[in-house]
C-alpha positions as a printed NumPy array, in Angstrom:
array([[-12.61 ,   6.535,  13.335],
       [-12.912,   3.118,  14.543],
       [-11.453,  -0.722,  14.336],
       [-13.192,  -3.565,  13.129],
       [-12.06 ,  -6.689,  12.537],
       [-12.606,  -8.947,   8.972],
       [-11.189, -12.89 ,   8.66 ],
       [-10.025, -13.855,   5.602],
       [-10.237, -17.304,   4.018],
       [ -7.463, -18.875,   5.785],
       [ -8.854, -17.858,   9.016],
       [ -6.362, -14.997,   9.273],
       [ -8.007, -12.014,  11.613],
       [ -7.622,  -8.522,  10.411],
       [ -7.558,  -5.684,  11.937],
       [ -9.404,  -2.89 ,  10.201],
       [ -9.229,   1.202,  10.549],
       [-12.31 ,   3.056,   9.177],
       [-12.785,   6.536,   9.17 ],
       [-15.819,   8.641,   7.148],
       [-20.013,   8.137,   6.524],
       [-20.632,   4.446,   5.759],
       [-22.686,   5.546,   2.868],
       [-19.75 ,   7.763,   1.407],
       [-17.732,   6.362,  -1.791],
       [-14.89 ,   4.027,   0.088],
       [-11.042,   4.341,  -0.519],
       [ -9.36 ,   1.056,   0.288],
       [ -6.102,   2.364,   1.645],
       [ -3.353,  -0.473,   1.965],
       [  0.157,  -0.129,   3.482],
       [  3.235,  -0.837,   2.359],
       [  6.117,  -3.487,   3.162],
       [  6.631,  -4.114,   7.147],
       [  3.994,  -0.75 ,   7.673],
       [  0.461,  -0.108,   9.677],
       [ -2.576,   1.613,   9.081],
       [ -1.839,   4.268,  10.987],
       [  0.917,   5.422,   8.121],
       [ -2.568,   6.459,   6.641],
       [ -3.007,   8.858,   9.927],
       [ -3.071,  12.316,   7.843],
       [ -5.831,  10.929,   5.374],
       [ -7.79 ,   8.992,   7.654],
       [ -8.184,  12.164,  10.192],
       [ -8.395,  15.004,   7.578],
       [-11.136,  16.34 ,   5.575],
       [-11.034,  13.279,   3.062],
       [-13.233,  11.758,   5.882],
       [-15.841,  14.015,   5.381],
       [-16.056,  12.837,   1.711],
       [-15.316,   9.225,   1.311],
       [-15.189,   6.283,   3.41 ],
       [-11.592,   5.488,   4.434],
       [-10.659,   1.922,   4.875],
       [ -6.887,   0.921,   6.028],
       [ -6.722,  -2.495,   7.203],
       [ -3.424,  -3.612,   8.978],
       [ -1.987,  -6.727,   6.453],
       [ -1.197,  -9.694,   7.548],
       [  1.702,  -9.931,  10.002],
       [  1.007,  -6.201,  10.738],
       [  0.022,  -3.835,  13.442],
       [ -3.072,  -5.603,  15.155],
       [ -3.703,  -8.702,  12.669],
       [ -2.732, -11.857,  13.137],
       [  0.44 , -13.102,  12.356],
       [  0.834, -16.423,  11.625],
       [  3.639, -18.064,  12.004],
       [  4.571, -20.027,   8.713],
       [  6.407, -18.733,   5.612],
       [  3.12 , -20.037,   3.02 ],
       [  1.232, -17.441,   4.87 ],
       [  3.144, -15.056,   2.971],
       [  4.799, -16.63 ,   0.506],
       [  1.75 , -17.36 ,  -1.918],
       [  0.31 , -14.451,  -3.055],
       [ -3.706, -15.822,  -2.956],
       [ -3.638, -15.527,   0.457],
       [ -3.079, -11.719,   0.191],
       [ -5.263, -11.503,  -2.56 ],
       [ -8.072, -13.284,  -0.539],
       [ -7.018, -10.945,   2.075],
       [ -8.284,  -8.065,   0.157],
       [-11.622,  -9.636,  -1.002],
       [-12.782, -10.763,   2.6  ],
       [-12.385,  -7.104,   3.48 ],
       [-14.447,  -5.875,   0.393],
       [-16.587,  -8.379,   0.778],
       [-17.131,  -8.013,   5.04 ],
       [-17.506,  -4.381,   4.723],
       [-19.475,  -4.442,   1.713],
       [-17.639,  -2.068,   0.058],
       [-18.877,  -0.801,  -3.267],
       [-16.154,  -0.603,  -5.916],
       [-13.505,   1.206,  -3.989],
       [-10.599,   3.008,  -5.338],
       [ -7.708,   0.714,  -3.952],
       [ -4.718,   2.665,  -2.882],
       [ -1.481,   0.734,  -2.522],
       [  1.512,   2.194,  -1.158],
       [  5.137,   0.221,  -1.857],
       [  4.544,  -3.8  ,  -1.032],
       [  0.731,  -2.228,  -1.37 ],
       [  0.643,  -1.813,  -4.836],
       [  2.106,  -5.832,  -5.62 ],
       [ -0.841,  -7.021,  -2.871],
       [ -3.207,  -5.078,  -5.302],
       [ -1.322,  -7.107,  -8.153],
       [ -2.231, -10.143,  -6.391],
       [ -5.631,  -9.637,  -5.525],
       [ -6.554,  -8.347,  -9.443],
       [ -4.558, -11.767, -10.76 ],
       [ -7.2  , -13.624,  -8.653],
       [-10.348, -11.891,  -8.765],
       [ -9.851,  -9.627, -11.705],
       [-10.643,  -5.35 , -11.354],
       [-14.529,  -6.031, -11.497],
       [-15.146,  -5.211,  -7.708],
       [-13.181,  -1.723,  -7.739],
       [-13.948,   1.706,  -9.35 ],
       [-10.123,   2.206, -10.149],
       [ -6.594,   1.652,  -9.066],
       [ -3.793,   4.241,  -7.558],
       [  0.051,   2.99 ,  -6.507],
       [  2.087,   5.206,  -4.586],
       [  5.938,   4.119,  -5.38 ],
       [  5.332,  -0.047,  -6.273],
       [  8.706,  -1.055,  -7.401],
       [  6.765,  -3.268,  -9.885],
       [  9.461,  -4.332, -11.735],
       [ 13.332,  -3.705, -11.207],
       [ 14.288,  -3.776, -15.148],
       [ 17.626,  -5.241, -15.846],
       [ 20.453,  -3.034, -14.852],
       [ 18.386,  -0.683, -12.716],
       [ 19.346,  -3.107,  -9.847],
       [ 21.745,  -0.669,  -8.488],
       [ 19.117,   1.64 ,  -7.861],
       [ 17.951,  -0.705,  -4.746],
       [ 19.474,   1.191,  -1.93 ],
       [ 21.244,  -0.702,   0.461],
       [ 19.024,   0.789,   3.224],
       [ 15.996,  -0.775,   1.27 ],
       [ 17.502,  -4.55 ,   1.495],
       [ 19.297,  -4.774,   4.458],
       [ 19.703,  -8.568,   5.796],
       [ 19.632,  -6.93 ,   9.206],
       [ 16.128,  -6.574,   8.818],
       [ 15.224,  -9.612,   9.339],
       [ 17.289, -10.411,  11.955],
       [ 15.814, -11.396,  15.355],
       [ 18.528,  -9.815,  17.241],
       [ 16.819,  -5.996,  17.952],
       [ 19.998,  -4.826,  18.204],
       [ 20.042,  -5.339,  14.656],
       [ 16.725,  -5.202,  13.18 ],
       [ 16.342,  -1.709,  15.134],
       [ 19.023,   0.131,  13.545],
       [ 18.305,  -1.541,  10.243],
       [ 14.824,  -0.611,  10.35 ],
       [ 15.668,   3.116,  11.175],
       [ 18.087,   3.353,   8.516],
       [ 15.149,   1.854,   6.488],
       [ 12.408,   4.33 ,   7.479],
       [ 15.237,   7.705,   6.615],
       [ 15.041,   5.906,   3.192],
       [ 11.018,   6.359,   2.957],
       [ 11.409,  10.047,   2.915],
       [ 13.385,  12.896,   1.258],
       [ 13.804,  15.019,   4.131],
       [ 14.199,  13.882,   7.723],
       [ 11.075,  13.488,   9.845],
       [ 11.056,  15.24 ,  13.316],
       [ 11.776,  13.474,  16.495],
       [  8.404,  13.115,  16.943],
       [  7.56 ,  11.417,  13.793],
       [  9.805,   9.122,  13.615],
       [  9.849,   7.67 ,  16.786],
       [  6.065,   6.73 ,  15.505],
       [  6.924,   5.425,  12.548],
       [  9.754,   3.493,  14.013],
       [  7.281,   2.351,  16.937],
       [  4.456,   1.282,  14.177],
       [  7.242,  -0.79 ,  11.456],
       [  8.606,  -2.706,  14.708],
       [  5.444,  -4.157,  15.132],
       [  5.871,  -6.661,  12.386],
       [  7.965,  -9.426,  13.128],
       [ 11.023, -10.11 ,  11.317],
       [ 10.449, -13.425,   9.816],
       [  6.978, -11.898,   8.413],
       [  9.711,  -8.879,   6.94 ],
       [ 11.426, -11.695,   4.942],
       [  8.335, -14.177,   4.078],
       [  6.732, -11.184,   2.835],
       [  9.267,  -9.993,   0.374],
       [  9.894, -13.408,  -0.988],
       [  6.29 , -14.727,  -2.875],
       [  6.697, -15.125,  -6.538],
       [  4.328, -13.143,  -8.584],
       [  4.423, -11.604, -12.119],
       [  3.071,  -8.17 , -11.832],
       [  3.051,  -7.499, -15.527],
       [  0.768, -10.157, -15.954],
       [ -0.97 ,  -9.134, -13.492],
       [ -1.767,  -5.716, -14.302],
       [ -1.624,  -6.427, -18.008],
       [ -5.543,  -7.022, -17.738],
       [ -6.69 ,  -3.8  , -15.705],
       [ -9.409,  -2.69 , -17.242],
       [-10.345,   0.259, -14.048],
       [ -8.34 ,   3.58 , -14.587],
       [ -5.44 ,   3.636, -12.737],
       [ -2.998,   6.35 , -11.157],
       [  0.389,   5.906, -10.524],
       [  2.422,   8.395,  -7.882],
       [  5.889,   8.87 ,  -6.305],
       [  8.053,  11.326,  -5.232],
       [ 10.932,  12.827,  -7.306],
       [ 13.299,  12.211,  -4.148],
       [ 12.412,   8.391,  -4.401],
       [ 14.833,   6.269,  -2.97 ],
       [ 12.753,   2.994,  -1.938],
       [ 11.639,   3.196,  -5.73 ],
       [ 14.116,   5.493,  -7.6  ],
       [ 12.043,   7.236, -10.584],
       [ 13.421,   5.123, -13.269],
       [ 11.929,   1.934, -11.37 ],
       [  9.207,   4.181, -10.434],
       [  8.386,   4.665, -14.15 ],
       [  8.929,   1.324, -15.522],
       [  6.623,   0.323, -12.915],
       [  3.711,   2.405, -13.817],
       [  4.069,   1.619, -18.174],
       [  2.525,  -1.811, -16.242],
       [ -0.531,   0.124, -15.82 ],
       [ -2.538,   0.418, -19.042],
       [ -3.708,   4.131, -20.094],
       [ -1.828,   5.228, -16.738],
       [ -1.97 ,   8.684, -15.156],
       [  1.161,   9.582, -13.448],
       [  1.379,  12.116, -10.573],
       [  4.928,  13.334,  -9.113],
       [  5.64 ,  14.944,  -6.053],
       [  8.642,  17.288,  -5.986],
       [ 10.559,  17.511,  -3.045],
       [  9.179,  14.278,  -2.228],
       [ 10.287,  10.817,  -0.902],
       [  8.814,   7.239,  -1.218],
       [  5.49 ,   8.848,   0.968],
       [  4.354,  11.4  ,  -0.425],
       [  1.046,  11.138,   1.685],
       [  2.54 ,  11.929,   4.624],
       [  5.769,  14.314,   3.402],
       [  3.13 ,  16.063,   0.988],
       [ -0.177,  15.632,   2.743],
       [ -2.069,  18.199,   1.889],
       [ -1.451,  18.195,  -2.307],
       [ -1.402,  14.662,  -1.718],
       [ -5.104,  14.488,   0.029],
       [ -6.799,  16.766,  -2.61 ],
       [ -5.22 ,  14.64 ,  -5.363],
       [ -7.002,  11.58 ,  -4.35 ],
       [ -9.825,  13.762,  -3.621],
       [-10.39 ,  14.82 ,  -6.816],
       [ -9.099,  10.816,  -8.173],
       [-11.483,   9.097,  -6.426],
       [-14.081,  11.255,  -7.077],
       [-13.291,  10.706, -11.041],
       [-13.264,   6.875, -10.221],
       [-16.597,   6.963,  -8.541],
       [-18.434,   9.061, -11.524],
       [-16.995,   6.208, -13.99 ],
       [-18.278,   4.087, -12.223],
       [-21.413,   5.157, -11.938],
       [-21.397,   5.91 , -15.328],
       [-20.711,   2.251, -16.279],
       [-23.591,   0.804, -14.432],
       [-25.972,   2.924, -15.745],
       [-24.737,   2.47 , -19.362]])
């Protein structure tokens, strides 16, 4: 495993985990809301990297990447979606299977309302609260929207964002764990945790066009996307497959590793022979 670095088109620096031969088929693997690439740490160190090409780039505001420092850096969704071509483009990577966890899965939405699906050999979301459909908004634990999240007082923003992380999975992490986790979400700074949340986008529209297969998965212990969101989120997805994970929270990848890891295994490797299929047709 090593870092690289990619700049986008706004001059934003990225910082870039890959793991796996350079020749294998890639995985684009993008984190969720507030996250780092190291919440990939169980796929990008495990057999998966024997197989495929693992790319996890820390997003904007995140982990090592830059963060700037005004709200349009976040706010309009091109600059994510440019965020995502610079790194296909950089690394050269040919038609990956993007994986978007949570926030993941909407800068997925924005890259494919820019650029379209052309560039990728399919599309898997793990938990994208999509869509909230009217009276569902309940669902939205308060754990999930917190103000105190954002708030620049640590004192604050810590506890918030612990309560926050016991809401990503179904049973409790060990000391250990969490303390990680807690470490990795605090690197994001709190006025990128509000930006972030707050760009505009249609997601219907802009999944409405996918024309790459696409996967949808989440745990039935969701609580950062309860299963009714988690479903009305993935009918967004034309000719979706659904996966769920019982016994599992909003990360299945890391509560569920193992199924988890041969899952995308065996998607990716489906993408890949479609693909290939395609350009030989």
């Amino acid at each position: 495993m090593h870092l690289t670095e990619v700049t986008s088109a706004d001059g934003t620096r990225l910082s870039v985990r890959v793991s796996g031969p350079a020749d294998a088929p890639p995985i684009l693997l993008i984190h969720g809301w507030s996250q780092h690439s190291l919440s990939w740490s169980r796929q990008l160190s495990s057999d998966l990297a024997l197989r495929f090409r693992l790319v996890a780039p820390d997003l904007r505001g995140c982990g090592g990447s830059d963060k700037p420092t005004v709200p349009e850096a976040y706010t309009d969704a091109g600059r994510w979606a440019e965020d995502i071509a610079a790194i296909i483009e950089a690394l050269a990577l040919d038609r990956p299977l993007a994986v978007g966890w949570s926030m993941g899965g909407k800068v997925l939405g924005d890259y494919i309302a820019h650029f379209g699906d052309a560039a990728l050999s399919g599309v898997v979301l793990i938990g994208s609260p999509l869509v909230v459909p009217p009276g569902l908004e309940h669902l939205r634990s308060e754990r999930v929207v917190n103000e105190r999240l954002y708030s620049h007082d640590d004192a604050e923003a810590l506890p918030a964002m612990m309560e926050f992380l016991r809401a990503c999975t179904a049973q409790p992490l060990p000391a250990e764990e969490f303390a990680y986790w807690t470490g990795l979400n605090m690197l994001c700074p709190p006025d990128v945790r509000r930006w972030s949340r707050n760009r505009a986008a249609d997601y219907a529209v802009a999944f409405a066009g996918l024309t790459r297969p696409a996967w949808y998965l989440y745990g039935d212990a969701e609580e950062v996307a309860a299963p009714p969101i988690a479903r009305a989120s993935a009918a967004l997805l034309p000719q979706v497959h659904t996966i769920v994970y019982p016994g599992s929270g909003h990360a299945p990848f890391w509560e569920a590793s193992e199924v988890f890891n041969a899952d995308l295994a065996r998607i990716a490797t489906d993408a890949a022979g479609r693909s290939r299929k395609e350009m030989r047709a």
